[in-house]
N, C-alpha and C positions, 0 to 999 in steps of 0.2 A: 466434894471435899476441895477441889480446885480452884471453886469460885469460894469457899469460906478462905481460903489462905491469900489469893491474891485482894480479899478485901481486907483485911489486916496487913498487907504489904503496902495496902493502898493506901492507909489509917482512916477509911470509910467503917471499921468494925464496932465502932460507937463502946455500948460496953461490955463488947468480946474484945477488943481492942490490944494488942500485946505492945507495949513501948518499944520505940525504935526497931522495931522488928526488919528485919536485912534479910532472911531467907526463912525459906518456909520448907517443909518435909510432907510428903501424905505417902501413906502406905498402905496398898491394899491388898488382901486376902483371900482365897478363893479355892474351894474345892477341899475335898481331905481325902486323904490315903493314909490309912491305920492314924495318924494324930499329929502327922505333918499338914501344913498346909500345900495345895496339889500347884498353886500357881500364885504369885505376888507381883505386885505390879510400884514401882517407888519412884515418885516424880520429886522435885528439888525446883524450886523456885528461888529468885534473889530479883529484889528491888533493887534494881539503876537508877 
């Protein structure tokens, strides 16, 4: 998930490609307890 978002930061994503894209979000999920998720993990990226 990390390497699809910093190549769209990159504008290497050809036609996944998002315009002017300035920061990027990935969110992951992991585990369950009754219908919650047990663990999440949320990174945040931004092109300089």
């Amino acid at each position: 998930m990390i390497y699809e978002v910093t190549t769209r930061l990159r504008g290497d994503a050809e036609k996944r490609q998002v315009k002017d894209a300035h920061y990027g979000l990935i969110k992951n999920g992991g585990g369950v307890i009754f219908v919650e998720e047990f663990a999440c993990g949320v990174t945040i990226l931004e092109r300089l």
